[in-house]
C-alpha positions in Angstrom: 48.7 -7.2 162.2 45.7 -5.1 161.3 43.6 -2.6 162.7 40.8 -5.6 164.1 43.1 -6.7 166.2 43.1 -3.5 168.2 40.3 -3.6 170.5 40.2 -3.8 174.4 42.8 -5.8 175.7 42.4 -9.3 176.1 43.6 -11.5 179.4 45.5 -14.4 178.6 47.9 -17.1 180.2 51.5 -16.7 179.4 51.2 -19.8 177.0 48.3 -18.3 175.0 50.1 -15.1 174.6 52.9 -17.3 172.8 50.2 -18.9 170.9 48.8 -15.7 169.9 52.3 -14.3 168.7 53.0 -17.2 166.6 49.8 -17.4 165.1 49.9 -14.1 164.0 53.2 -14.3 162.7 52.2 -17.3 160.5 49.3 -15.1 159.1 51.1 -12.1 158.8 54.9 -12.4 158.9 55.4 -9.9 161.6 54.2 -8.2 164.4 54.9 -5.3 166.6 55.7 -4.2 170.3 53.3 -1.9 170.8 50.5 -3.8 169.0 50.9 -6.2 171.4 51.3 -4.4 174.5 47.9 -3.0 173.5 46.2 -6.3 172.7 47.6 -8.0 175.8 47.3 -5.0 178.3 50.7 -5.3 179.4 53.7 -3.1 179.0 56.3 -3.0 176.1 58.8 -4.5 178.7 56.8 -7.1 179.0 56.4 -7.7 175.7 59.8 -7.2 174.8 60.7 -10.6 177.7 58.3 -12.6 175.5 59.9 -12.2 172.3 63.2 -13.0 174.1 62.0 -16.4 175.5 60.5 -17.0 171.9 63.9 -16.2 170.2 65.9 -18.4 172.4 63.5 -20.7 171.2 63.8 -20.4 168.1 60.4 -19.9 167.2 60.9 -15.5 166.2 63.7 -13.4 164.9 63.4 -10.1 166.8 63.6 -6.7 165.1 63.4 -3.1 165.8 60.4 -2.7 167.5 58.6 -6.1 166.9 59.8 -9.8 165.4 59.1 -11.9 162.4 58.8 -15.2 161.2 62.3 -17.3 161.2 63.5 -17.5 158.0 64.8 -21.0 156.9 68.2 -21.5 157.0 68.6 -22.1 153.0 67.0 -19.0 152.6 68.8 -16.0 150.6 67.2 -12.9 149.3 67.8 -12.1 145.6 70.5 -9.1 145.0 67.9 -7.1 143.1 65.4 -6.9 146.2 68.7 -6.5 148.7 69.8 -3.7 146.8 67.0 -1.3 148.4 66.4 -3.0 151.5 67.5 -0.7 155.0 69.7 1.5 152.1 69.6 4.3 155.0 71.3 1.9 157.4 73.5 0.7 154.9 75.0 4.0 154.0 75.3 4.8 157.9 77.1 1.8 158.8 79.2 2.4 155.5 80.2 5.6 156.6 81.1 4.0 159.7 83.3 1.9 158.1 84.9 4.3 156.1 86.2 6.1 158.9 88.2 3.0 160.0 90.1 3.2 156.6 93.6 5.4 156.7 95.5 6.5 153.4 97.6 4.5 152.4 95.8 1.0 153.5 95.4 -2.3 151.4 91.7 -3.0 151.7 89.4 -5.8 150.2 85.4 -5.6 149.5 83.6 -8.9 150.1 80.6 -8.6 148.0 77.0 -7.5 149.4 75.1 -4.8 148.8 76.8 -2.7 152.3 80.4 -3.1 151.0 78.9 -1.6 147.9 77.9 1.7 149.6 81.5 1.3 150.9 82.9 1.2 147.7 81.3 4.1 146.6 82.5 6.0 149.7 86.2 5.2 148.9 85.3 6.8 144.9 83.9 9.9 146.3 85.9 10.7 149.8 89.5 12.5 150.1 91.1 9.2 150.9 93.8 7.7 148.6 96.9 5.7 148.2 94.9 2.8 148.9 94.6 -0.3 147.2 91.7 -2.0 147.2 90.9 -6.1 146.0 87.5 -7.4 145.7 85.6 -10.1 144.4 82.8 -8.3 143.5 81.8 -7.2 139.9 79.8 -4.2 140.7 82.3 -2.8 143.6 84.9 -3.2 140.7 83.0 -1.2 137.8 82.5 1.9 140.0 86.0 1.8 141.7 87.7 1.2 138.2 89.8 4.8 136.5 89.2 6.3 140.4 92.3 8.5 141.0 94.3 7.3 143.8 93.0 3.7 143.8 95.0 0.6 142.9 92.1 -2.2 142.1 92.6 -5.8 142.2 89.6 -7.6 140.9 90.0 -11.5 142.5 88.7 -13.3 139.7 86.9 -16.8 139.3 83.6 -18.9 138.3 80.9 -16.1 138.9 77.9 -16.3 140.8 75.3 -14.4 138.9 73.0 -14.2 141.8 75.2 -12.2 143.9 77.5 -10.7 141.0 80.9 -11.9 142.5 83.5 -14.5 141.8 84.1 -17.5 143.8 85.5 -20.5 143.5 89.1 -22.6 143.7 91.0 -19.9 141.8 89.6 -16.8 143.8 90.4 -18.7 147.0 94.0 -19.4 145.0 94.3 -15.7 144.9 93.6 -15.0 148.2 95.7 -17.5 149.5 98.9 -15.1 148.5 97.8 -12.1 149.9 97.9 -10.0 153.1 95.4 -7.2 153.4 95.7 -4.2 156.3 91.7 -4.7 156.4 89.0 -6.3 155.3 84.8 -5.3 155.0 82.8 -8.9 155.1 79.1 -8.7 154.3 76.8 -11.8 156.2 73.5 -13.3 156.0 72.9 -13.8 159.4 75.0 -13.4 162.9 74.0 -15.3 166.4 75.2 -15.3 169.5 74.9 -19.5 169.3 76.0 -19.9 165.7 78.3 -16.6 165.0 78.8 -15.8 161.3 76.8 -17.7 158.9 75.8 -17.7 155.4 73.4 -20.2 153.3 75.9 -20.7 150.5 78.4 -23.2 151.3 81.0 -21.7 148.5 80.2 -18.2 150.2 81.3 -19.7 153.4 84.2 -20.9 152.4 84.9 -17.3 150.4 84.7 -15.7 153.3 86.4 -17.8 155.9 89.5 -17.1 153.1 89.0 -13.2 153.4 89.4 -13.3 156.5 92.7 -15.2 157.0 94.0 -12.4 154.5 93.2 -9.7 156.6 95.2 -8.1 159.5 91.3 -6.6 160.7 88.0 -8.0 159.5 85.1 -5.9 159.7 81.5 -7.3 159.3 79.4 -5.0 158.4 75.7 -5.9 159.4 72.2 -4.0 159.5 70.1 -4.7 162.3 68.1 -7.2 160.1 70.9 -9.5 159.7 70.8 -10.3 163.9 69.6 -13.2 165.6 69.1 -15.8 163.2 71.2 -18.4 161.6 72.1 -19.8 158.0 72.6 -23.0 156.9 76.3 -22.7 157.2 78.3 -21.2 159.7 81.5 -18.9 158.6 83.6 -18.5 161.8 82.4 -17.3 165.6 81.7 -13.6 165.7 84.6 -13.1 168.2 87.0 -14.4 165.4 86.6 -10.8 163.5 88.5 -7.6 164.4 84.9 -6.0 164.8 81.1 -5.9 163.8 79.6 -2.5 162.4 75.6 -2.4 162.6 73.2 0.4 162.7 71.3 2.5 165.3 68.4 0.0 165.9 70.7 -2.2 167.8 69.8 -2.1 171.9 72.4 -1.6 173.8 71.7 -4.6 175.9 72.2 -6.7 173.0 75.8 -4.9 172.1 76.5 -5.5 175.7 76.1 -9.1 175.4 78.3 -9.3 172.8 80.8 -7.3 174.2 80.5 -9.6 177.2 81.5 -12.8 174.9 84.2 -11.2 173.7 82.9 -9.6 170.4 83.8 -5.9 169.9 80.3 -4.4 167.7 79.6 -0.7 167.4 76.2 1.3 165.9 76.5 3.4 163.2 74.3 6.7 164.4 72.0 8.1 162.0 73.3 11.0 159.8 70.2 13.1 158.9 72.1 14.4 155.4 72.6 10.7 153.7 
């Protein structure tokens, strides 16, 4: 939204404020809280209700601070632009995770640009004795020759688009091995369709990693919430726990804690 939209407020039925929100989100892709609140004349709580209603209805994805346009379900970001999307909340929730991982543990990276901040945590921090299997080719390259880490590369037909193997003989792999933990990255997570992903040989990937693993951890910015992929992976309660950022409200991590669903926010850190 731009700056001609802020003038004095302007009165409108519940029904045209819906209008209004969709129109604009067609035009522009997004829009704001606080824009709104000013255009309307009514507060951020308010506003905040009508994005709810217009979530539920599918018609908006909320974010921090505003919503935007539901992306289609098919749809998948390239690697290259996901690589420096949210990188701040990516290394936070990373060095969440890393603080989950003991010496000594069998561990396997899913691939995504997250676990890849993960990866690098394991090269650089005072943890060792721990093996770690991925399917991912990047992950691999920088954990390769690092002291005090066994690798296990699960190989297969490789997906240039996300730089990871898939495939009959990764799942074949996987199939004979037990992990003490595993680090998933997602497309999407919903309270109505859980875990999903618009690759269908991603889902099935994934739906293996996590039979191998004792804990699954899904590690999720805040961008990832409240929409849904073409394909769903598994209910969110079926993983040992979900990792997300600071923007997360704490309404919403109380909702899924009330399903069942055991999700924690990374906190800023100030040095990353």
């Amino acid at each position: 939204m731009d700056n001609a939209s802020k003038i004095k407020p302007v009165k409108m039925a519940a029904e045209e404020r819906r209008k209004y929100i969709l129109s604009m989100l067609e035009q522009y892709g997004s829009v704001t809280v606080s824009e709104l609140s000013e255009h309307f004349g009514i507060s951020e709580v308010s506003v905040r209700k009508l994005l709810i209603s217009l979530e539920q209805d599918s018609l908006l994805q909320r974010t921090w601070g505003g919503a935007v346009r539901t992306a289609r379900t098919t749809a998948e970001l390239p690697y290259q632009v996901r690589e420096s999307k949210y990188l701040q909340e990516k290394m936070a929730i990373a060095r969440a995770a890393y603080d989950m991982i003991n010496d000594g543990d069998s561990v396997y990276l899913d691939s995504g640009t997250t676990t890849f901040e993960l990866a690098k945590l394991l090269c650089n921090g005072p943890k060792r004795g721990i093996l770690v299997a991925t399917n991912a080719l990047d992950h691999a390259g920088v954990l390769l020759g690092q002291q005090g880490i066994s690798l296990i590369l699960i190989g297969g037909e490789i997906r240039h688009d996300v730089r990871a193997c898939s495939g009959y003989l990764a799942k074949d792999m996987l199939s004979n091995m037990v992990f003490d933990k595993g680090f998933l990255g997602i497309e999407h997570i919903s309270f109505s369709h859980g875990l999903t992903t618009p690759n269908m040989n991603d889902a099935e990937m994934k739906r293996w990693i996590l039979r191998t693993c004792k804990q699954s951890y899904v590690l999720a910015d805040y961008s990832k919430f409240w929409n849904d992929s073409l394909i769903q992976i598994a209910p969110a309660d079926r993983v040992y726990r979900i990792i997300t950022d600071w923007h997360i409200a704490e309404d919403d991590i109380s909702r899924f804690q009330a399903k069942g669903v055991s999700l924690v926010s990374a906190p800023a850190v100030s040095n990353l």
